[in-house]
N, C-alpha and C positions, 0 to 999 in steps of 0.2 A: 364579378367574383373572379371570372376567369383573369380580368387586368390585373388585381390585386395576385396573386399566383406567380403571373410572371412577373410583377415587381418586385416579390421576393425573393424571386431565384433570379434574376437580375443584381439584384444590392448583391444575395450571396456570391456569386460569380465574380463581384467587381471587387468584392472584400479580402479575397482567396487568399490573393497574392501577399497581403498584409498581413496576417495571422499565424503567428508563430507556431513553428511545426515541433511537435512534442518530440522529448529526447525520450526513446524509447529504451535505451543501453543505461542512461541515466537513473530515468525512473527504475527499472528493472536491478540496478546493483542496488538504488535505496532500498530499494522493498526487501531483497537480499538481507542487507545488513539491516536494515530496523528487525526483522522477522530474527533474524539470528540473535540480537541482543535482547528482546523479549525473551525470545528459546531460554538464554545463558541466564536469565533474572528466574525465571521461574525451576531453574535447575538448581542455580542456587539456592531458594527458597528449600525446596526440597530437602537440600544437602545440609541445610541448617538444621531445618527440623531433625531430619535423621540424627544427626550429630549432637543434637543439646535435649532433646524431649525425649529419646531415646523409642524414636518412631521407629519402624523396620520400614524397607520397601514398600510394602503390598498398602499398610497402614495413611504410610504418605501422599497419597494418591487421591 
């Protein structure tokens, strides 16, 4: 049991160096901008309602 253990933190160790290291600045402006265009879609939504069904604020919500 113990050999199996260190075989696998062996393979992990020797794989290290292969394994593409995550864009962190990358991921984090995606998240930024998808979370924002969500935001802007359901503002709009809103803004439609309000304007054509003659919802007020509090109603649209």
């Amino acid at each position: 049991m113990a050999n199996n253990q260190k075989l696998k933190d062996n393979y992990q160790e020797s794989i290290k160096p292969f394994q593409p290291k995550p864009s962190y600045v990358a991921n984090c402006l995606k998240a930024f901008l998808v979370g924002g265009i969500i935001c802007t879609l359901g503002q709009a939504i809103q803004n439609f309602y309000i304007a054509f069904f003659d919802f007020n604020e509090k109603n649209s919500r």
